[in-house]
C-alpha positions as protocol buffer text, in pm:
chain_id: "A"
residue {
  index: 1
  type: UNK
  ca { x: 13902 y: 3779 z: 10851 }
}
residue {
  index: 2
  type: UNK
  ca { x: 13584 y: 3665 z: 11055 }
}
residue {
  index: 3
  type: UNK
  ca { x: 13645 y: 3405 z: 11354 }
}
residue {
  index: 4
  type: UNK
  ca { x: 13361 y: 3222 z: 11559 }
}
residue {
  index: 5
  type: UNK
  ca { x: 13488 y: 3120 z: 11934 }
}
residue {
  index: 6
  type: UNK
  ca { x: 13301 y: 2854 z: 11998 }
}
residue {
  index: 7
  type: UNK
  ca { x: 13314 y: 2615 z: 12332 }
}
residue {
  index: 8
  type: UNK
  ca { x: 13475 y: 2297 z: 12310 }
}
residue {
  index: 9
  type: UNK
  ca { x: 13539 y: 2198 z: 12627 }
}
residue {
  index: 10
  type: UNK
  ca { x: 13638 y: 2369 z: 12998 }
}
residue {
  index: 11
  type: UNK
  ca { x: 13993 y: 2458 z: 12884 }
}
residue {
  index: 12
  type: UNK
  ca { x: 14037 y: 2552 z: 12543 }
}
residue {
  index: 13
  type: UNK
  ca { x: 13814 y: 2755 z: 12267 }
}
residue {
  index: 14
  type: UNK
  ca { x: 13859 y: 2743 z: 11930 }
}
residue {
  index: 15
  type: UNK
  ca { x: 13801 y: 2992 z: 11689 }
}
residue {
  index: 16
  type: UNK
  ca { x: 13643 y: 2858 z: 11372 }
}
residue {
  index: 17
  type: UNK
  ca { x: 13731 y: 3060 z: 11023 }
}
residue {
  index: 18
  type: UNK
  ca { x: 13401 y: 3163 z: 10831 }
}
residue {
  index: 19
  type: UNK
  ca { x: 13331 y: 3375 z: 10524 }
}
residue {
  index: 20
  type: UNK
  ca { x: 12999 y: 3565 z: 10419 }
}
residue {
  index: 21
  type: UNK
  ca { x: 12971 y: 3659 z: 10060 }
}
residue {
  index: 22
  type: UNK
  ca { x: 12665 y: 3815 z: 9884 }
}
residue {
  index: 23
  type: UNK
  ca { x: 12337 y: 3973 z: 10070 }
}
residue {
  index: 24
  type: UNK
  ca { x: 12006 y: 3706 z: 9942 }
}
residue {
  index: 25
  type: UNK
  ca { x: 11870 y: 3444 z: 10078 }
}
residue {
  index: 26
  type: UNK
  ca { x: 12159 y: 3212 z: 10293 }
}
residue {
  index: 27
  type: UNK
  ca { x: 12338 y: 2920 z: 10156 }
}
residue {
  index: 28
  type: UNK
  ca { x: 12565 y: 2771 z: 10357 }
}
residue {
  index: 29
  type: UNK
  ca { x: 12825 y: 2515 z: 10249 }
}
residue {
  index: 30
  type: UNK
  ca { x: 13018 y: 2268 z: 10467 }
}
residue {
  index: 31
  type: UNK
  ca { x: 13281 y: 2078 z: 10276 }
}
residue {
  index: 32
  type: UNK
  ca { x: 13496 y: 1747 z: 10237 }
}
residue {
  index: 33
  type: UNK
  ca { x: 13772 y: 1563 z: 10393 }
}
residue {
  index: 34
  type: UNK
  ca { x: 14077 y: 1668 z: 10378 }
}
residue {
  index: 35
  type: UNK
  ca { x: 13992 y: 2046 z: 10218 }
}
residue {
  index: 36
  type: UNK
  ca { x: 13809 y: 2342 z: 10318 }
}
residue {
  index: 37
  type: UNK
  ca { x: 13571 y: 2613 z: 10257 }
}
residue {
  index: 38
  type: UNK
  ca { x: 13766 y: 2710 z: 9952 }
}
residue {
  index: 39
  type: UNK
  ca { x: 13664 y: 2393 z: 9810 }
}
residue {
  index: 40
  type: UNK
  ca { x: 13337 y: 2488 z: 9717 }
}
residue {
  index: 41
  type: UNK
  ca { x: 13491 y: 2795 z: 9457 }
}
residue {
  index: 42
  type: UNK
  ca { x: 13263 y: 2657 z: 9178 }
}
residue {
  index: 43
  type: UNK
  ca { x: 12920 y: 2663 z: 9351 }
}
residue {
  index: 44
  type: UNK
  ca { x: 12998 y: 2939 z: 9553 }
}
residue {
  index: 45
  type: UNK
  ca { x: 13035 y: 3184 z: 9216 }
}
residue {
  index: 46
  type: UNK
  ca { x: 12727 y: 3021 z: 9087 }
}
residue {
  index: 47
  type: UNK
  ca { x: 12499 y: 3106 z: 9409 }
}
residue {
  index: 48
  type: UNK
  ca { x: 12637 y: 3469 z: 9397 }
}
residue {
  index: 49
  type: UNK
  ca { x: 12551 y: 3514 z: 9045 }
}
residue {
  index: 50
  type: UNK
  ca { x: 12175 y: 3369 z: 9087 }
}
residue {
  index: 51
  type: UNK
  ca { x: 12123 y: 3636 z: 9385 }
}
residue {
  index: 52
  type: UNK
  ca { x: 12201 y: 3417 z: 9687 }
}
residue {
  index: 53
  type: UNK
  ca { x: 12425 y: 3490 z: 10036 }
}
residue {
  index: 54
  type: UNK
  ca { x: 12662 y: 3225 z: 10028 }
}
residue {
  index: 55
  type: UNK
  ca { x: 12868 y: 3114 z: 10362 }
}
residue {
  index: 56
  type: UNK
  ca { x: 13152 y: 2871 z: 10379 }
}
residue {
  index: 57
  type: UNK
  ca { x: 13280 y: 2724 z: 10700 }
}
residue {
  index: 58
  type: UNK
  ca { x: 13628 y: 2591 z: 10755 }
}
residue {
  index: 59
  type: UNK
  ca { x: 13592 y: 2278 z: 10991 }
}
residue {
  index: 60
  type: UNK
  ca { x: 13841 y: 2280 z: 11285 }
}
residue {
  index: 61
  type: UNK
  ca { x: 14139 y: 2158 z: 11204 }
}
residue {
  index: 62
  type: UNK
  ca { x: 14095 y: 2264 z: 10818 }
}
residue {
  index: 63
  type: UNK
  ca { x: 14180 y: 2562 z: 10628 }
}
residue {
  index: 64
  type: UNK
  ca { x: 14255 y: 2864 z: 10837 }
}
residue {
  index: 65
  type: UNK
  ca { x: 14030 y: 2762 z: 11121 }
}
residue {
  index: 66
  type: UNK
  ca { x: 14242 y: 2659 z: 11465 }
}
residue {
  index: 67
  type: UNK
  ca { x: 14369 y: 2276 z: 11457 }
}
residue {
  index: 68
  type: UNK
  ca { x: 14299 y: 2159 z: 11827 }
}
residue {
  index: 69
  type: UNK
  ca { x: 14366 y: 1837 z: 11920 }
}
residue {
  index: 70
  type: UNK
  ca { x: 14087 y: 1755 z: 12007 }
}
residue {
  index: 71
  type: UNK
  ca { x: 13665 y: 1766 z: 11869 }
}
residue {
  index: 72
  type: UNK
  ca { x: 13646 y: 1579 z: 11563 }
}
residue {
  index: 73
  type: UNK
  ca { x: 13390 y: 1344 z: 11652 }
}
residue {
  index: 74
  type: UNK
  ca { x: 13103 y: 1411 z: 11512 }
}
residue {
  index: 75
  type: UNK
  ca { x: 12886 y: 1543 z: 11811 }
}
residue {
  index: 76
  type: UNK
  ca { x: 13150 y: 1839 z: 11848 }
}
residue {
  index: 77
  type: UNK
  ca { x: 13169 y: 1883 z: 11448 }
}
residue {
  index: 78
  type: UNK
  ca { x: 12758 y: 1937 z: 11442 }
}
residue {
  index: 79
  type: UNK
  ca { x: 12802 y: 2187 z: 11758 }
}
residue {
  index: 80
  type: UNK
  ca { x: 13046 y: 2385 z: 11567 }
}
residue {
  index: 81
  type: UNK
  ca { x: 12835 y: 2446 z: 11262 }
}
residue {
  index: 82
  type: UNK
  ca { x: 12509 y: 2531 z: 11507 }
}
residue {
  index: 83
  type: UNK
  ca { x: 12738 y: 2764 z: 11644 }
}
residue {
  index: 84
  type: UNK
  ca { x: 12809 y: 2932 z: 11358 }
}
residue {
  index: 85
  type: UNK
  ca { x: 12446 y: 2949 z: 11248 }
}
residue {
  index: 86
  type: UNK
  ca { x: 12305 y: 3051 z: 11559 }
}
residue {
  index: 87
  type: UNK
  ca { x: 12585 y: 3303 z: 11553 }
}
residue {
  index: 88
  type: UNK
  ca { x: 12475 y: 3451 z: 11185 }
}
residue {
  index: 89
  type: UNK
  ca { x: 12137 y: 3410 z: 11302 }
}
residue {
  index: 90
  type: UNK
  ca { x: 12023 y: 3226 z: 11003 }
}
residue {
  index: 91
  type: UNK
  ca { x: 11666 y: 3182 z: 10896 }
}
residue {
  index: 92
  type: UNK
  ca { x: 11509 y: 3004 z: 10572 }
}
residue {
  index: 93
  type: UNK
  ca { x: 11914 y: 2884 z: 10520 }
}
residue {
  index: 94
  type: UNK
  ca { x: 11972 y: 2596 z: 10276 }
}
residue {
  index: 95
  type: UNK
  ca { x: 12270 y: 2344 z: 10410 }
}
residue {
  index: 96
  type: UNK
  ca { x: 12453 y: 2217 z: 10151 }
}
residue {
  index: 97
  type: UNK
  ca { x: 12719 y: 1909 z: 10294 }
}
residue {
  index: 98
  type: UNK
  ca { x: 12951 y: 1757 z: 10050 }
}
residue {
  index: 99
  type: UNK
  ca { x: 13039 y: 1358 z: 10180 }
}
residue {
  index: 100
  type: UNK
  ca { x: 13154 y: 1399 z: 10518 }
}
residue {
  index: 101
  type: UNK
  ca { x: 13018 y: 1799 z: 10510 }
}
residue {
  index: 102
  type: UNK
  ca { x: 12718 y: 1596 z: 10439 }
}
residue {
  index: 103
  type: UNK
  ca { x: 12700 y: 1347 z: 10754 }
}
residue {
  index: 104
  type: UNK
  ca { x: 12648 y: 1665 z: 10954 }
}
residue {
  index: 105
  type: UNK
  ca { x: 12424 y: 1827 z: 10793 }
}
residue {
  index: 106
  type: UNK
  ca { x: 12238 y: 1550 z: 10814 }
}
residue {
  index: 107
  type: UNK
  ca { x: 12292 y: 1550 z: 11172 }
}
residue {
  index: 108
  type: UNK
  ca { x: 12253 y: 1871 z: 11244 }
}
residue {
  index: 109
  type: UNK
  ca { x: 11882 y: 1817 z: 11093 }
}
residue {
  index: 110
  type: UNK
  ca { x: 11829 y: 1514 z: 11308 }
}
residue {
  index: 111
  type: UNK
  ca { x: 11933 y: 1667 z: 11685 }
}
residue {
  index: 112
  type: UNK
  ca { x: 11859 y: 2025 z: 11636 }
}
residue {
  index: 113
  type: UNK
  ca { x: 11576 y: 2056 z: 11377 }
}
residue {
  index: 114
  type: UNK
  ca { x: 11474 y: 2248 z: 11100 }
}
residue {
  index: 115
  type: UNK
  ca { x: 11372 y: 2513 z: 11261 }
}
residue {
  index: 116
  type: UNK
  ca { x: 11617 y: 2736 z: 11089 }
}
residue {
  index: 117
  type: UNK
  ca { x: 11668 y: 2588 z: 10753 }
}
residue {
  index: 118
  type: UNK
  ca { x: 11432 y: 2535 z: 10467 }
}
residue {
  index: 119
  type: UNK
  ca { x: 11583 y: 2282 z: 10226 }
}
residue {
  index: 120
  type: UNK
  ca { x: 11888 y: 2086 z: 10226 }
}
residue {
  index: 121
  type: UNK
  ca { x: 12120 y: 1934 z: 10013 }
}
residue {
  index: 122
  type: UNK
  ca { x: 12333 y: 1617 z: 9996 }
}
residue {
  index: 123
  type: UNK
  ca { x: 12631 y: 1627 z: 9758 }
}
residue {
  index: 124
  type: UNK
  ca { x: 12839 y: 1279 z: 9689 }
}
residue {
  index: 125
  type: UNK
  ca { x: 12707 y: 1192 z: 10087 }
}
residue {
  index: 126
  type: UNK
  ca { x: 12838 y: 887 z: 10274 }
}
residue {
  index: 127
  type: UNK
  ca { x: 12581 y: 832 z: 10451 }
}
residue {
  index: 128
  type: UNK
  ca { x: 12330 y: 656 z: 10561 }
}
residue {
  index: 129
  type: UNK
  ca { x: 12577 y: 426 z: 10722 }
}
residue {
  index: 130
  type: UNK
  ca { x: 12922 y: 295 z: 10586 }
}
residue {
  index: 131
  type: UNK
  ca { x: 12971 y: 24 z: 10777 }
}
residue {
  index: 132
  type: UNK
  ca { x: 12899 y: -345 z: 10731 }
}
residue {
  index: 133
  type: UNK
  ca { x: 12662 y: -501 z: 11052 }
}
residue {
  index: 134
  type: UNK
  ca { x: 12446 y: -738 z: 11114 }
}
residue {
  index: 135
  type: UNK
  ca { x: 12161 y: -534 z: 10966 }
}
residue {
  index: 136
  type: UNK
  ca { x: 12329 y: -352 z: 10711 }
}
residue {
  index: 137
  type: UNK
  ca { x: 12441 y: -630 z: 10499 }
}
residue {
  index: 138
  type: UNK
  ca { x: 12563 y: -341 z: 10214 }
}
residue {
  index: 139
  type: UNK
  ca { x: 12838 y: -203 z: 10404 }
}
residue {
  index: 140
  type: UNK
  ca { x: 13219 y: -178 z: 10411 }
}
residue {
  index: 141
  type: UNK
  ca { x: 13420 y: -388 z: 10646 }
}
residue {
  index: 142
  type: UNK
  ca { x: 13507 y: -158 z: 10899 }
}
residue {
  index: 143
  type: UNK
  ca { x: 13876 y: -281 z: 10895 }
}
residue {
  index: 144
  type: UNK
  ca { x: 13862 y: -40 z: 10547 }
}
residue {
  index: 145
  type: UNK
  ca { x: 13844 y: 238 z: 10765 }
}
residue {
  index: 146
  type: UNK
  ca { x: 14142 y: 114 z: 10995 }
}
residue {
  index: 147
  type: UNK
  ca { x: 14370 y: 86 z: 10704 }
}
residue {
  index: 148
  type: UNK
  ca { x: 14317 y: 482 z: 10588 }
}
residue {
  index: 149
  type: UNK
  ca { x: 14382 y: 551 z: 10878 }
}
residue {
  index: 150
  type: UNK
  ca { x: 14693 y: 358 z: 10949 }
}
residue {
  index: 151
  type: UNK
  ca { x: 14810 y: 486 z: 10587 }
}
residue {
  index: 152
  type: UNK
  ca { x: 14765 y: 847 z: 10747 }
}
residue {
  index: 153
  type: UNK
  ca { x: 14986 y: 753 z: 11012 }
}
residue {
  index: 154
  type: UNK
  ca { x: 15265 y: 595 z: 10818 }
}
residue {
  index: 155
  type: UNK
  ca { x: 15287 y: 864 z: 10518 }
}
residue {
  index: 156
  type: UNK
  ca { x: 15012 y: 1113 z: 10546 }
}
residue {
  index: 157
  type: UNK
  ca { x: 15074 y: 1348 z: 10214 }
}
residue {
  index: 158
  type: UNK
  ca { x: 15153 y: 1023 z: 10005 }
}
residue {
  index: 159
  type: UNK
  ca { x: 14772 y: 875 z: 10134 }
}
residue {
  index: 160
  type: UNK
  ca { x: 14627 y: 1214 z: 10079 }
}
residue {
  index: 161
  type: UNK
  ca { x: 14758 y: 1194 z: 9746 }
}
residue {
  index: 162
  type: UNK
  ca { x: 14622 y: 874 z: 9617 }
}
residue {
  index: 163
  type: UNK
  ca { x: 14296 y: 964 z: 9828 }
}
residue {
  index: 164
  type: UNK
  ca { x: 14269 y: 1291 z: 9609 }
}
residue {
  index: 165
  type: UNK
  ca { x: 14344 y: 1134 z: 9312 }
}
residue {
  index: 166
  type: UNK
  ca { x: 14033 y: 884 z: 9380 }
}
residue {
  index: 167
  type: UNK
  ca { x: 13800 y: 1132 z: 9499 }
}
residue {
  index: 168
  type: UNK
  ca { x: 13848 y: 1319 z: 9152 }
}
residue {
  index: 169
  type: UNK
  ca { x: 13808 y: 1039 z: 8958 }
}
residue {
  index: 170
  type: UNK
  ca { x: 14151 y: 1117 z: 8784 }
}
residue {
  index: 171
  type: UNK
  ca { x: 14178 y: 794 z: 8699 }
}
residue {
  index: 172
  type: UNK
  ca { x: 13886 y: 749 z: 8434 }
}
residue {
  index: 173
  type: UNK
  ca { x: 13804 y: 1127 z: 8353 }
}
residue {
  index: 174
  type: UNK
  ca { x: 14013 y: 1354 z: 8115 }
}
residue {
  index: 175
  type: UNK
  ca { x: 14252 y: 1602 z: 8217 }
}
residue {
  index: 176
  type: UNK
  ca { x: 14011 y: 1850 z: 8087 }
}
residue {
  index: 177
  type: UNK
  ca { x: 13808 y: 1767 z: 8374 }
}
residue {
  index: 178
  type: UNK
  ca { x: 14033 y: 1719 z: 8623 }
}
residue {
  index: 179
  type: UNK
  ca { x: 14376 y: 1857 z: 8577 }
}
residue {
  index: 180
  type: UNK
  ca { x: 14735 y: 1806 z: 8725 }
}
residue {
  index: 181
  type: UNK
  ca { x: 14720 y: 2171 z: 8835 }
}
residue {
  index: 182
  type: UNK
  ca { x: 14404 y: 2101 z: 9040 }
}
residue {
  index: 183
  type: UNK
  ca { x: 14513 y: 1789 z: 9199 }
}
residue {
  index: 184
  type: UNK
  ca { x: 14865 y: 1928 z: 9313 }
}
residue {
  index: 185
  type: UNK
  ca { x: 14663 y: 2225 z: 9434 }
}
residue {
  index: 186
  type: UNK
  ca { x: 14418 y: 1997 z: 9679 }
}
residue {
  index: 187
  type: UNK
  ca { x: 14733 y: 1823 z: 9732 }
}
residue {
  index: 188
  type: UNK
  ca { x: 14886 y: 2131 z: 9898 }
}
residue {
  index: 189
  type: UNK
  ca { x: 14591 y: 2199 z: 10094 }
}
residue {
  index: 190
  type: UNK
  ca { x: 14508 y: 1865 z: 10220 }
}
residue {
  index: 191
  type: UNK
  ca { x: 14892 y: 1859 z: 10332 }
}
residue {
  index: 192
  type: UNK
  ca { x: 14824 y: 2188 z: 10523 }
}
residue {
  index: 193
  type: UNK
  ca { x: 14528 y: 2054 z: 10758 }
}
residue {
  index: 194
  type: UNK
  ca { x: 14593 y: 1915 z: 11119 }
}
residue {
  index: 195
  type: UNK
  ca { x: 14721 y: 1579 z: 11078 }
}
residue {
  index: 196
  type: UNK
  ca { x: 14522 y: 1479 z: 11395 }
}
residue {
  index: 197
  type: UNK
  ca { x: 14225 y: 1617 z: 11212 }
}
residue {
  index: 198
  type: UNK
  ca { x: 14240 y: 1416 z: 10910 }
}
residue {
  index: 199
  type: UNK
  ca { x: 14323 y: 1137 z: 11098 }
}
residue {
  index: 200
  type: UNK
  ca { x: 14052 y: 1124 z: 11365 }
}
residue {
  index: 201
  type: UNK
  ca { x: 13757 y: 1268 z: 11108 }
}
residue {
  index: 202
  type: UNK
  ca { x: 13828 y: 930 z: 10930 }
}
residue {
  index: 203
  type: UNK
  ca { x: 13570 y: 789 z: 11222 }
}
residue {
  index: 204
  type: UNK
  ca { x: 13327 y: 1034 z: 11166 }
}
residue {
  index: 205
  type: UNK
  ca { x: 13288 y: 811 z: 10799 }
}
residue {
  index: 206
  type: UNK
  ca { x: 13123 y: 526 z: 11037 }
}
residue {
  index: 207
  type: UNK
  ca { x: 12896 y: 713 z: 11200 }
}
residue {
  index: 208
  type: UNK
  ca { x: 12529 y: 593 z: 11201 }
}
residue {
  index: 209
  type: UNK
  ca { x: 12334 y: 840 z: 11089 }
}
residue {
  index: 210
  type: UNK
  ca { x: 12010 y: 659 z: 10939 }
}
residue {
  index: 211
  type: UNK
  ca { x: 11774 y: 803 z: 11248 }
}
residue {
  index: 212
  type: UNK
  ca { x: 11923 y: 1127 z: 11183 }
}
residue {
  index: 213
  type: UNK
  ca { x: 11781 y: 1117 z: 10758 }
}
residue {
  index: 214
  type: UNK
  ca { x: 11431 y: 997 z: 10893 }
}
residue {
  index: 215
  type: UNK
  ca { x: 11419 y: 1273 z: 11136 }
}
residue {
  index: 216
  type: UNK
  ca { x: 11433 y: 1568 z: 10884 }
}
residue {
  index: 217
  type: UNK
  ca { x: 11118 y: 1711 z: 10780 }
}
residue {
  index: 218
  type: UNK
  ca { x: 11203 y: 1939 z: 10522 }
}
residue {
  index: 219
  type: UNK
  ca { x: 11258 y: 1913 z: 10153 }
}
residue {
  index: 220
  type: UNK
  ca { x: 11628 y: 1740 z: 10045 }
}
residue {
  index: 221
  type: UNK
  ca { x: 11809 y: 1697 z: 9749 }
}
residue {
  index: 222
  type: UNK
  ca { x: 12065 y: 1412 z: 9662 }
}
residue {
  index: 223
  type: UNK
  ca { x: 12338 y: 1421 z: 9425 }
}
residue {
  index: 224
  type: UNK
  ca { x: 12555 y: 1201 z: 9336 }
}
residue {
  index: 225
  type: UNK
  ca { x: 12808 y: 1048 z: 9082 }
}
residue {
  index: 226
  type: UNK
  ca { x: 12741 y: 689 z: 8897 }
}
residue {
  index: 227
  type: UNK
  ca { x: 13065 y: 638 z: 8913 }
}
residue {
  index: 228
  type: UNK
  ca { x: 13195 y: 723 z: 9274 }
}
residue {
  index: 229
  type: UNK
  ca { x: 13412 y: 482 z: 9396 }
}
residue {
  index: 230
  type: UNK
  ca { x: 13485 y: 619 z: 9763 }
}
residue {
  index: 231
  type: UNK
  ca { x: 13086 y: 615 z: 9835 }
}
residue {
  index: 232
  type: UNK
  ca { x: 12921 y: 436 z: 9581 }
}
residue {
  index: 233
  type: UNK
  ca { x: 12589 y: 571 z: 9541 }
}
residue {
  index: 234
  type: UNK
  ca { x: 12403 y: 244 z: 9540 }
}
residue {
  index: 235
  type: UNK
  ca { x: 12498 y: 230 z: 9951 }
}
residue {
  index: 236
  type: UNK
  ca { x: 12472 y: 605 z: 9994 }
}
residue {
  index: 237
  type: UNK
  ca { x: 12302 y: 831 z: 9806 }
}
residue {
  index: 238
  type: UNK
  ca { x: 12023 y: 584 z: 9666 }
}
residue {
  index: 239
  type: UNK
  ca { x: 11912 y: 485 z: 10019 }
}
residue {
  index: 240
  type: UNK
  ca { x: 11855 y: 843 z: 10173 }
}
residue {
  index: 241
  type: UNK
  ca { x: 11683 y: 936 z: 9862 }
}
residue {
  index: 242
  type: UNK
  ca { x: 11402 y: 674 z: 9987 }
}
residue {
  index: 243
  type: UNK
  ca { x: 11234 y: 918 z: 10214 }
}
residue {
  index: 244
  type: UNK
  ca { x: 10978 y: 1059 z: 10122 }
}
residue {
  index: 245
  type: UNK
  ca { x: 11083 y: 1440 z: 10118 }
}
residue {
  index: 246
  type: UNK
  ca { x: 11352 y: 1359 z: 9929 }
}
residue {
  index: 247
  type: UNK
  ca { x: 11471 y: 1354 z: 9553 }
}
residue {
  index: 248
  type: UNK
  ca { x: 11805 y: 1194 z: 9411 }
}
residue {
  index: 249
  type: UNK
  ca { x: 11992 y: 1332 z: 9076 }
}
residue {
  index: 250
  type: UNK
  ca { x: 12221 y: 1108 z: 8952 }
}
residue {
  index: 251
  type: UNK
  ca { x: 12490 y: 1254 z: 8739 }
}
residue {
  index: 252
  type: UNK
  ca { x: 12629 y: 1005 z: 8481 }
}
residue {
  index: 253
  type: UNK
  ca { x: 13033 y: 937 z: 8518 }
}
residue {
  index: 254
  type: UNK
  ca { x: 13048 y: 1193 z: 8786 }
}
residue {
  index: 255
  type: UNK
  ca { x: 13320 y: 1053 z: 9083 }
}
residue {
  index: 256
  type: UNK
  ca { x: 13281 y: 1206 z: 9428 }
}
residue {
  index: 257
  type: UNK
  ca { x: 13444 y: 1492 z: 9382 }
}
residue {
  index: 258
  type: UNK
  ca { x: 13193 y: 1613 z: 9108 }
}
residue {
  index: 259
  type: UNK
  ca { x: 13166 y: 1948 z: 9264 }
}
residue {
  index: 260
  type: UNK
  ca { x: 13451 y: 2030 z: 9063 }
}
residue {
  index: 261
  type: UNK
  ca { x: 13482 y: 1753 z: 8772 }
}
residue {
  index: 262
  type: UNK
  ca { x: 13071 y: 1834 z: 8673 }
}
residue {
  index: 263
  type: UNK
  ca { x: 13046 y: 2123 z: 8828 }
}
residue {
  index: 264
  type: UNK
  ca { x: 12778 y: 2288 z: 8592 }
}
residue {
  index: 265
  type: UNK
  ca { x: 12527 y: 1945 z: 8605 }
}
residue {
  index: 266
  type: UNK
  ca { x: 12552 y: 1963 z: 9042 }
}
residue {
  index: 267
  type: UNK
  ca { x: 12512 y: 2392 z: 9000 }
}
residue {
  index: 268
  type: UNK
  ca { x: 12216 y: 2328 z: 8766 }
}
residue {
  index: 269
  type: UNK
  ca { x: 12043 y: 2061 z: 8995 }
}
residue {
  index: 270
  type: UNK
  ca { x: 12066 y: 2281 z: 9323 }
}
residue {
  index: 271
  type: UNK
  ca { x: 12010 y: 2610 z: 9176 }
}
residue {
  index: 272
  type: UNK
  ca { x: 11646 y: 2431 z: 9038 }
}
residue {
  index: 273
  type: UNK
  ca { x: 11566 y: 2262 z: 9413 }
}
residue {
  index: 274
  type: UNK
  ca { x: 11700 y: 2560 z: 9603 }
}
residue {
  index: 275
  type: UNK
  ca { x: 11535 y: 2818 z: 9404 }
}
């Protein structure tokens, strides 16, 4: 199984869990909270059948990558994934983030540059900014945040649960779309990730990344559901799709977890803007 070591601090390295599939051009995906690379099953077949090299990154603390306890701010979170591409030594790559997978892309873009990528892709983001301030009337009370987190603390696979549930829109799409089987397999791996890690990413959600999305110079793609209640897109998605490089797909009844629940209307969209 491939490992990157990558830097964290002076005392401890941690070795971050990667796979490589396929030999095109490079696609690489960074997923949600609380999953991993694994998450991204149904675009990852889709890439490999239109021709493309598709690589999926476990984040620390997620999948089979090492759970420090420690780095999950976002600073050390965008470090890890330029690791991993300067390690691969990717050129012309397309980024795909899924909500927080997409925060550092968009970061990523917006400290290091393009000089290595060619097009990216936000899926279900939650960026620009999630937080209510003074001059961003539109946000969530921070104290929203707090409360997930205290949740976390006080019965971690129970939140996880209900978070799941949410994220897959279980609640207004039929099972067809989202099954038991699915959720209680998330479940599983959600349950399996650091508990300091799905704690402390939590705060990456509130991160200000609005000088980051007018940074990037390159060609972008927004998608998101109409009816994602964890990000709504009206707050998210809508705003970065403002700049001028980039172009917003809404899918119709799609939650934030749409890489799974309309799977074939999000492969369809990037498959057209990557190609």
């Amino acid at each position: 199984m491939p490992y990157l070591t990558t830097q964290s601090n002076s005392k401890q390295s941690v070795d971050l869990y990667y796979e490589v599939h396929g030999s095109g051009a490079p696609v690489l995906l960074v997923h949600t909270w609380p999953l991993n690379g694994d998450s991204w099953e149904k675009q990852r077949n889709a890439l490999l059948a239109a021709g493309y090299q598709v690589i999926q990154l476990d984040r620390r603390g997620f999948g089979k990558s090492d759970r420090p306890s420690f780095g999950y701010d976002l600073e050390t979170l965008t470090k890890d994934l330029k690791c991993l591409i300067d390690y691969l030594d990717l050129q012309d790559a397309v980024l795909v983030g899924h909500s927080l997978g997409a925060i550092e892309v968009a970061h990523y873009l917006g400290k290091y540059g393009s000089s290595r990528v060619r097009k990216a892709v936000f899926v279900a983001t939650v960026g620009p900014y999630l937080v209510k301030a003074d001059d961003n009337s539109q946000g969530v009370d921070a104290s929203v945040f707090k409360g997930i987190q205290a949740a976390l603390l006080t019965d971690r696979p129970a939140m996880l649960a209900s978070a799941l549930f949410g994220i897959f829109g279980a609640d207004i799409l039929p099972k067809e779309l989202i099954s038991k089987a699915k959720l209680d397999a998330d479940q599983v791996t959600a349950a399996q990730a650091s508990a300091i890690a799905v704690h402390d990413t939590v705060n990456v959600w509130l991160a200000d990344i609005r000088s980051d999305h007018e940074r990037i110079d390159i060609p972008t793609l927004v998608i998101h559901g109409t009816a994602d209640k964890s990000a709504p897109i009206e707050i998210t998605g809508m705003r970065i799709a403002k700049h001028a490089k980039s172009k917003l797909v809404a899918v119709k009844g799609a939650p934030h977890g749409l890489i799974w629940t309309h799977a074939n209307e999000l492969n369809k969209a990037i498959l057209e803007f990557i190609k």
